[in-house]
C-alpha positions as CSV (number, residue, x, y, z in Angstrom):
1,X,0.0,0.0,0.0
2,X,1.7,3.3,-1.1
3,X,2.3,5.5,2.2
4,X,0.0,8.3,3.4
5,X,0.6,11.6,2.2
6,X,2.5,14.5,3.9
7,X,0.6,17.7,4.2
8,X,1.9,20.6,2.1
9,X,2.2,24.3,4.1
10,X,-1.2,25.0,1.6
11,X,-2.7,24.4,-1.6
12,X,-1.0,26.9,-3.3
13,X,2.3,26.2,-1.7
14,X,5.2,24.3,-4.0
15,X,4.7,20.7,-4.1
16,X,6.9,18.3,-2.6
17,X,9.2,17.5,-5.2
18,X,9.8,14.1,-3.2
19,X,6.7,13.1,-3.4
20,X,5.7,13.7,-6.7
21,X,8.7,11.6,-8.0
22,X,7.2,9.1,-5.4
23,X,4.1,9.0,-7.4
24,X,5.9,9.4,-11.1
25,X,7.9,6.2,-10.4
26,X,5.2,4.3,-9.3
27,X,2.5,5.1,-12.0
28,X,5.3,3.8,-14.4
29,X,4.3,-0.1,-13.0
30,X,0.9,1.3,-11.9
31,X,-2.0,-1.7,-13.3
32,X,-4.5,0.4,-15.2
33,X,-7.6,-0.2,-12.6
34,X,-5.1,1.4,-10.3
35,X,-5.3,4.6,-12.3
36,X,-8.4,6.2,-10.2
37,X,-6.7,6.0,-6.9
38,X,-3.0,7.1,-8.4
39,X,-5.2,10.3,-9.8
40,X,-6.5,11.0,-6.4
41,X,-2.9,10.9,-4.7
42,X,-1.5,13.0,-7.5
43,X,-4.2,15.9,-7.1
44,X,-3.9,15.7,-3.4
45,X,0.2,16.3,-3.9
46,X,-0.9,18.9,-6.1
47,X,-2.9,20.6,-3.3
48,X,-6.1,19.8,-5.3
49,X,-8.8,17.6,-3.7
50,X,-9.5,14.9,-6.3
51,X,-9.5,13.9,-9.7
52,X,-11.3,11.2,-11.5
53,X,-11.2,9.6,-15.2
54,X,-13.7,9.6,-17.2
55,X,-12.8,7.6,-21.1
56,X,-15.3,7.7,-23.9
57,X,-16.8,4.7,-25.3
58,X,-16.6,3.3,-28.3
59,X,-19.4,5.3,-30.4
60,X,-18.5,8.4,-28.4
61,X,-21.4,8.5,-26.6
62,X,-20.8,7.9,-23.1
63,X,-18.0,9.4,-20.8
64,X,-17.6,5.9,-18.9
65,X,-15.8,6.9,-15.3
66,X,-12.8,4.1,-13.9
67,X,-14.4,4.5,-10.8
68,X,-16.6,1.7,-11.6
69,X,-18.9,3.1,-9.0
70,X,-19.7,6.3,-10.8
71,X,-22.2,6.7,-13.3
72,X,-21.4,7.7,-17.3
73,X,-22.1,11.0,-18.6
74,X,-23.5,11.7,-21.8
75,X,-20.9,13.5,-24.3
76,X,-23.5,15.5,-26.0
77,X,-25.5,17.0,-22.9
78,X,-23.1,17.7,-20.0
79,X,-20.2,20.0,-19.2
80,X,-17.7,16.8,-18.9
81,X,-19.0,16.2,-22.5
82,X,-19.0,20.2,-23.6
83,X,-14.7,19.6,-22.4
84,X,-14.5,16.8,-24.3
85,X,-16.0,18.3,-27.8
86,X,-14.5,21.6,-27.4
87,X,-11.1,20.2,-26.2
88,X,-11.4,23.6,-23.6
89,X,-11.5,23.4,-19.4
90,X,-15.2,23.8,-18.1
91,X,-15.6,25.0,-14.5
92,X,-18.7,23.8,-12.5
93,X,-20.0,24.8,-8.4
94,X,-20.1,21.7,-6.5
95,X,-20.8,20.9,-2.9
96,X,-17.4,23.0,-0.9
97,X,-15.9,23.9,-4.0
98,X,-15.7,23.5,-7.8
99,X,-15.0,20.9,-10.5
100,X,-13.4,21.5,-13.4
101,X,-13.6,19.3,-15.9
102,X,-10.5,19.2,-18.6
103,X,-10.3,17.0,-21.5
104,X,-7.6,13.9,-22.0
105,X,-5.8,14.4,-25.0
106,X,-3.3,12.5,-27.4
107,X,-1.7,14.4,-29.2
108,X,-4.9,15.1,-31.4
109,X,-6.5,12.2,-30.4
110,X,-9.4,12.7,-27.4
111,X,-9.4,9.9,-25.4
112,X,-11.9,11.6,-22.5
113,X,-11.9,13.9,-19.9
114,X,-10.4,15.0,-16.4
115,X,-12.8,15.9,-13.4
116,X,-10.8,17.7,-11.2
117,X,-12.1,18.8,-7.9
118,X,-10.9,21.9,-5.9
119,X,-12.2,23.9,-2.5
120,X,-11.4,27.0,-4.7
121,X,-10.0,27.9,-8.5
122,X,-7.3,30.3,-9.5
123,X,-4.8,30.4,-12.1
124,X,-1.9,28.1,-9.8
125,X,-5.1,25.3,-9.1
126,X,-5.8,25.6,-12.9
127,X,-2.0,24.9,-14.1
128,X,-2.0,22.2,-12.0
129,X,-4.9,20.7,-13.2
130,X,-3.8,20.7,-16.8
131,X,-0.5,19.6,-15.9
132,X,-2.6,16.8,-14.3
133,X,-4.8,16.1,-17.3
134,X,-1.5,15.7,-19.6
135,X,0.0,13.5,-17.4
136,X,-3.1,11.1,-17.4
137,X,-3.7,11.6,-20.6
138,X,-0.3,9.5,-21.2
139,X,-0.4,7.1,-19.0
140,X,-4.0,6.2,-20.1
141,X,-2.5,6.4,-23.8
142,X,0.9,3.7,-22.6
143,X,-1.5,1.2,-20.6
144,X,-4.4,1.2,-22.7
145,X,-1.8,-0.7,-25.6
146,X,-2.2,-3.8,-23.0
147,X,-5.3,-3.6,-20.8
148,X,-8.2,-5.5,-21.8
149,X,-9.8,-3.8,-18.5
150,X,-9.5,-0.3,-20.3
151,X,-10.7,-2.0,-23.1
152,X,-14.0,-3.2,-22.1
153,X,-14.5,-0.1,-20.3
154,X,-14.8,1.5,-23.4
155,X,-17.7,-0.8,-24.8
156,X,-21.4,-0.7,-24.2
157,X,-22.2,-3.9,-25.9
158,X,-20.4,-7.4,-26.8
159,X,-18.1,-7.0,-29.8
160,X,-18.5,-9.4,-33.0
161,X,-15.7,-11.7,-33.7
162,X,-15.1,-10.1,-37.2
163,X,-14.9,-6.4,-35.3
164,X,-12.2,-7.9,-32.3
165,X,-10.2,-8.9,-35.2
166,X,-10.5,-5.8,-37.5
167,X,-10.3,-3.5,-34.5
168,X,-7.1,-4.9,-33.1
169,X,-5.4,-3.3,-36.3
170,X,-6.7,0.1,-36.5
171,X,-4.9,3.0,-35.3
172,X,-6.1,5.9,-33.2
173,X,-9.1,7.6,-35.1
174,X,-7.1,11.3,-34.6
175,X,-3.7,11.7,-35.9
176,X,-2.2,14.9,-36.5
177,X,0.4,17.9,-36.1
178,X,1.3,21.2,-36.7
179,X,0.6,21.6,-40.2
180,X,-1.8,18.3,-40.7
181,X,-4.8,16.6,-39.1
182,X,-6.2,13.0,-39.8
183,X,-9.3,11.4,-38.3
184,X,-12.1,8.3,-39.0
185,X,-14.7,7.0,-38.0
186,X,-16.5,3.6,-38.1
187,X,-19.7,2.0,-37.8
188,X,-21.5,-0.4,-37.0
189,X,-18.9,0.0,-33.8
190,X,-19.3,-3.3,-32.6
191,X,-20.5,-5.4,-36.4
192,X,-17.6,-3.8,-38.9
193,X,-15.8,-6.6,-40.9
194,X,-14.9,-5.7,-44.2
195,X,-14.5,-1.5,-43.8
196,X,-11.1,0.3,-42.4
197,X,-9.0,2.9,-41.9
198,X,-5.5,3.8,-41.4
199,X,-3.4,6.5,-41.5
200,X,0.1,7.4,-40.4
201,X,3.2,10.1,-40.3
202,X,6.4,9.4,-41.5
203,X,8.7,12.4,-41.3
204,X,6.5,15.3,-42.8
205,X,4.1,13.0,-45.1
206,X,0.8,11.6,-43.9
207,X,0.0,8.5,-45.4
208,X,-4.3,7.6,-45.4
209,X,-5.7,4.7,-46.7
210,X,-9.9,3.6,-46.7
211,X,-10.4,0.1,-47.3
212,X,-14.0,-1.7,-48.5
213,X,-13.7,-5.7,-48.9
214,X,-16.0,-7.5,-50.4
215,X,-18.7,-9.5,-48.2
216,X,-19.5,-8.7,-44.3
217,X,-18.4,-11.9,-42.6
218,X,-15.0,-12.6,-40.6
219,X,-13.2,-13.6,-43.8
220,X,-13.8,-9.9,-45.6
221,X,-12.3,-8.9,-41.9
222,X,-9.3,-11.3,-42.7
223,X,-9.1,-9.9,-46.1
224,X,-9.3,-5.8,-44.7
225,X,-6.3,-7.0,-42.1
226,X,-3.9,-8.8,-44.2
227,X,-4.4,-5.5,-47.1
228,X,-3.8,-3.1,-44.0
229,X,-0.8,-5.3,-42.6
230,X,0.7,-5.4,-46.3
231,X,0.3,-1.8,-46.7
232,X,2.3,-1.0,-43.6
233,X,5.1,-3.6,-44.4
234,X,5.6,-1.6,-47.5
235,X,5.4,1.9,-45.7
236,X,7.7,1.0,-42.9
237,X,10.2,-0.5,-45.6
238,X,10.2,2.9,-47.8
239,X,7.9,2.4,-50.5
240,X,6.5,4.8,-52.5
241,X,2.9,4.5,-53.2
242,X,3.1,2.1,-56.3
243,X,4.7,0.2,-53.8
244,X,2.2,-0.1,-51.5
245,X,-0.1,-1.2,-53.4
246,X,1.7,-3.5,-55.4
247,X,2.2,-5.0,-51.9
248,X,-1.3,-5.2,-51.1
249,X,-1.7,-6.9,-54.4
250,X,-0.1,-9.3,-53.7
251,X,-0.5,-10.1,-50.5
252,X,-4.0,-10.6,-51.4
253,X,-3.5,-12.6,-54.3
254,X,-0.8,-14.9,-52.3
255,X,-2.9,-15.6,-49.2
256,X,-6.7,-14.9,-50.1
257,X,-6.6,-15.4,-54.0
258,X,-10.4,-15.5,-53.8
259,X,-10.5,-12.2,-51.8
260,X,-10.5,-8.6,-53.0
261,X,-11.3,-5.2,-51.8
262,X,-11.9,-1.6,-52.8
263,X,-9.3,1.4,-51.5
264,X,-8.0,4.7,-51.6
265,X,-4.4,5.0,-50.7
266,X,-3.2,8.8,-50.4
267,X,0.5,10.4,-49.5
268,X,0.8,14.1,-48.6
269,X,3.6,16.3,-48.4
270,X,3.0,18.3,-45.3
271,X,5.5,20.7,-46.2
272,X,4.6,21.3,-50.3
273,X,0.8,20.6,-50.0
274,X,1.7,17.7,-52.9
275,X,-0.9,14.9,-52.3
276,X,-0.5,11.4,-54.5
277,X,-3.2,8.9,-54.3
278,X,-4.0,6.2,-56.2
279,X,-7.9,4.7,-56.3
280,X,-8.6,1.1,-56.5
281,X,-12.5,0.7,-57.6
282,X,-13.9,3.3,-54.6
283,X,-15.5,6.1,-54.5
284,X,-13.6,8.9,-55.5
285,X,-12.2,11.4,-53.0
286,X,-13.2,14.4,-52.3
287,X,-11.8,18.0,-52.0
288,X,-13.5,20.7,-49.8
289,X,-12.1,24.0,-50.3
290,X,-13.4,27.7,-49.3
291,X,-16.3,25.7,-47.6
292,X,-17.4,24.0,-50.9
293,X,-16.7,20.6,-52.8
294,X,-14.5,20.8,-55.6
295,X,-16.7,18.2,-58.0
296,X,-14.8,15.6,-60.0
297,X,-11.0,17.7,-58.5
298,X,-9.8,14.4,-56.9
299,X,-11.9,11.7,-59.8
300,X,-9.4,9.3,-61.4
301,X,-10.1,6.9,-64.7
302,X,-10.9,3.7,-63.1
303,X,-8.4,0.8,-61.7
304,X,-9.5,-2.9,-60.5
305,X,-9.9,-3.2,-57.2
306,X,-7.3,-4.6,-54.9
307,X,-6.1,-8.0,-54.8
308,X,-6.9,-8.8,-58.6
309,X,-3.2,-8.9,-59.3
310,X,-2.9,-11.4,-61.2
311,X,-6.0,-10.7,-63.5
312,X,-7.3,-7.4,-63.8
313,X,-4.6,-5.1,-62.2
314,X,-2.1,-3.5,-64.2
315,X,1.5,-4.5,-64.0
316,X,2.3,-0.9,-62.4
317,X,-1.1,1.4,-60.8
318,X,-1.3,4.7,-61.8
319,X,-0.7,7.7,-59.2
320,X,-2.3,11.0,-59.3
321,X,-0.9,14.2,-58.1
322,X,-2.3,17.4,-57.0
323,X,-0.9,20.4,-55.5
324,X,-3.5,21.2,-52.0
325,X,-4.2,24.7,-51.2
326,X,-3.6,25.7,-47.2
327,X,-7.1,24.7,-45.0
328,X,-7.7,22.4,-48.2
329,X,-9.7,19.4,-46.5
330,X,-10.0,16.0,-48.4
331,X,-12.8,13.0,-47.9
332,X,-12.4,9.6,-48.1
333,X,-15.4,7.2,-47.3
334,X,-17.3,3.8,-48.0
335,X,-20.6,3.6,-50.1
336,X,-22.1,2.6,-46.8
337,X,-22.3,5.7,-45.5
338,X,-24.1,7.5,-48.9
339,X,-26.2,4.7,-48.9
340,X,-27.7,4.4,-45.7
341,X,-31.5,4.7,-45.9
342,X,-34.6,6.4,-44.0
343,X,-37.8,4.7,-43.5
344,X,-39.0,6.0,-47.1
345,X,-36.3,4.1,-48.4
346,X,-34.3,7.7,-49.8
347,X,-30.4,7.2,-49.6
348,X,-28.6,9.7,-47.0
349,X,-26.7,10.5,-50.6
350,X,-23.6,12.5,-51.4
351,X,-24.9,15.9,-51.5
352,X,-26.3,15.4,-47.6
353,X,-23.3,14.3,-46.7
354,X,-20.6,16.7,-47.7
355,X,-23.1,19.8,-47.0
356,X,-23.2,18.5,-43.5
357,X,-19.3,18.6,-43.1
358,X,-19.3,21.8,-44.7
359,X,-21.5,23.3,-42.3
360,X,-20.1,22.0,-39.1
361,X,-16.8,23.0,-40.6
362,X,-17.9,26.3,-40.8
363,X,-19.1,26.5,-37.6
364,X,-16.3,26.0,-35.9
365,X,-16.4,22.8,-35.0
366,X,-13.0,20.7,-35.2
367,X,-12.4,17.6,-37.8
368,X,-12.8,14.7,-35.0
369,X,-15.9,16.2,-33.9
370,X,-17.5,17.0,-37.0
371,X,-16.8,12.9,-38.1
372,X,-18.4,12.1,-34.5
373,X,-21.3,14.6,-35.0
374,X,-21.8,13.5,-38.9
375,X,-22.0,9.6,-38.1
376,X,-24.3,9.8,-35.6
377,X,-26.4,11.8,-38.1
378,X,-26.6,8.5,-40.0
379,X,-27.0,5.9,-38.0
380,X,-30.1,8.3,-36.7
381,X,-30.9,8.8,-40.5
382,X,-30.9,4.9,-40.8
383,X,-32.3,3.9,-36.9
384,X,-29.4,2.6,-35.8
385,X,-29.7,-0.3,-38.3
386,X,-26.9,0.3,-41.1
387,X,-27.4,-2.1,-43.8
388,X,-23.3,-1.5,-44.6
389,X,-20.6,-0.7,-42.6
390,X,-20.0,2.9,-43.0
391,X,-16.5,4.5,-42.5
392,X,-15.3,8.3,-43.0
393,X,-12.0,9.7,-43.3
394,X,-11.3,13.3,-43.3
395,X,-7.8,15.0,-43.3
396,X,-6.9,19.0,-44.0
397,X,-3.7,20.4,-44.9
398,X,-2.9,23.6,-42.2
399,X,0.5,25.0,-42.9
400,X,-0.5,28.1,-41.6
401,X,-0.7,26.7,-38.2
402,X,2.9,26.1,-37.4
């Protein structure tokens, strides 16, 4: 049991330095369901009063406390969740004090929030708490790589076989830096099989790819995980583009002959603005510039889909190159999500779909939670019952943000 604490001169005063290495060293072999109670030491060293995790679930819904005694808080009607969208410290009166609630961040990627509580705010108390918040934020980020615990915290249902497998290779839904951002999202959350994502940065080039394979069962999972695993085998071993897919080609032909799937594969410079991409039988991208879609800017002439190397694919697939202009944002996506269908039977369609990024775009609201805000717009659109796995990518070009 870790000792007691030693009381500070006040909760303003300079923290013990002793202690708080104390606590550093041992939240380096802390288990994750020990997290809650290191949090609590850690804002009590801080002269804080508490602090307690909250992580979103899966469909970013829920903000689902550690405390497994605590109840979850919706994202979209609470101050925790107003943190969490907005990425910005709310403050909010509680019994002998305050809470103030600070979201958990990943670099770009939002894993939840922070509830810190305090007898009193001001700007020392405030520091402290976002010094708190980064600090979880990474140890929640290192342990979650291992910890089926955080895992199934995160769920609100039981996961499909075919989703386990296909989740266990995607990457974080939010990648990004100074001068790019990246982010996706999937549904059905806990049904996917044949859809993915993945995306990456090497040096200053962000890599994307959208995947589509053919069927809805665990094999068209199998067939989206060995494309995905080929594709990195060729990025990690310096590949150009061609090279990737050529890769994924034959990966699929080797192992799955029988298997195929759709795909967009993009590289972008994140210095030039030069994006490459080369389309495999999918939808065509899409450009959004000056808060409008740049029809048919990003359309290819058609290539066979993945996996058909040794019958319909050409010996070498064609790359195409554009030149992005700063704040230029591009879309990838499935059919499933232009194809999902109301009660009428009318298609959520392509024109629905971009205008609603558009507008959230334009009012302010960031690229992960215009995705999160869009999908939920159609699995309401479809009841919750997507006849298709539906998958969005969105990634914008920001050089004027170094």
């Amino acid at each position: 049991m870790p000792e007691p604490l030693r009381a500070s001169a006040g909760p303003d005063a300079a923290p013990d330095e002793n202690q708080l290495e104390e606590l550093i060293v041992e939240a380096q072999t802390a288990l994750p369901f020990e997290l809650p109670g290191l949090a609590d030491r850690c804002a009590m060293a801080l002269g804080l009063d508490s602090a307690l995790i909250y992580l979103v679930d899966l469909q970013q819904e829920l903000l689902v406390p550690l405390d497994e005694a605590m109840e979850s808080l919706p994202v979209d009607r609470s101050l925790a969740g107003w943190a969490y969208r907005t990425l910005s410290p709310r403050v909010d009166d509680a019994d002998a004090g305050v809470i103030v609630w600070l979201p958990l961040i990943d670099g770009a990627e939002r894993l939840g929030v922070l509830a810190v509580r305090t007898t009193a705010l001001n700007g020392v108390r405030m520091r402290r708490s976002r010094m708190l918040a980064y600090l979880f934020a990474m140890l929640v980020t290192s342990k979650r790589t291992y910890s089926d615990w955080l895992a199934a915290r995160a769920r609100t249902v039981p996961m499909r076989l075919p989703a386990e497998m296909l989740r266990a290779f995607l990457p974080s839904h939010t990648i990004g830096s100074s001068r790019c951002v990246s982010t996706a999202v999937l549904e059905p959350a806990y049904e996917i099989a044949g859809d993915a994502f993945d995306h990456a940065v090497i040096k200053d080039l962000l890599h994307t790819m959208i995947l589509d394979s053919m069927g809805h069962d665990l094999a068209s999972g199998l067939t989206t995980s060995v494309a995905m695993a080929a594709a990195r085998n060729a990025r990690r071993g310096g590949g150009n583009l061609a090279d990737v897919v050529d890769a994924v080609d034959r990966a699929l032909a080797e192992w799955l002959p029988d298997h195929f799937c759709t795909g967009v594969l993009c590289r972008l410079d994140a210095v030039t603005g030069v994006l490459r991409w080369v389309n495999c039988g999918h939808p065509p991208p899409l450009l959004i510039r000056s808060e409008r879609v740049l029809h048919g800017a990003l359309d290819s002439p058609p290539q066979p889909p993945i996996g058909l190397a040794d019958h319909l694919a050409p010996a070498t697939r064609e790359v195409h190159e554009t030149t992005l202009e700063p704040g230029d944002c591009v879309l990838l996506y499935t059919d499933g999500v232009v194809e999902a269908r109301d009660a009428d039977g009318a298609e959520f369609g392509l024109d629905r779909f971009t205008d609603f990024i558009i507008r959230s775009s334009s009012a302010g609201q960031r690229p992960a939670e215009v995705l999160r805000l869009l999908i939920h717009a159609i699995l309401d659109y479809q009841r919750n019952k997507l006849r298709d796995d539906a998958t969005i990518l969105l990634f914008e070009w920001r050089p004027q943000h170094r």
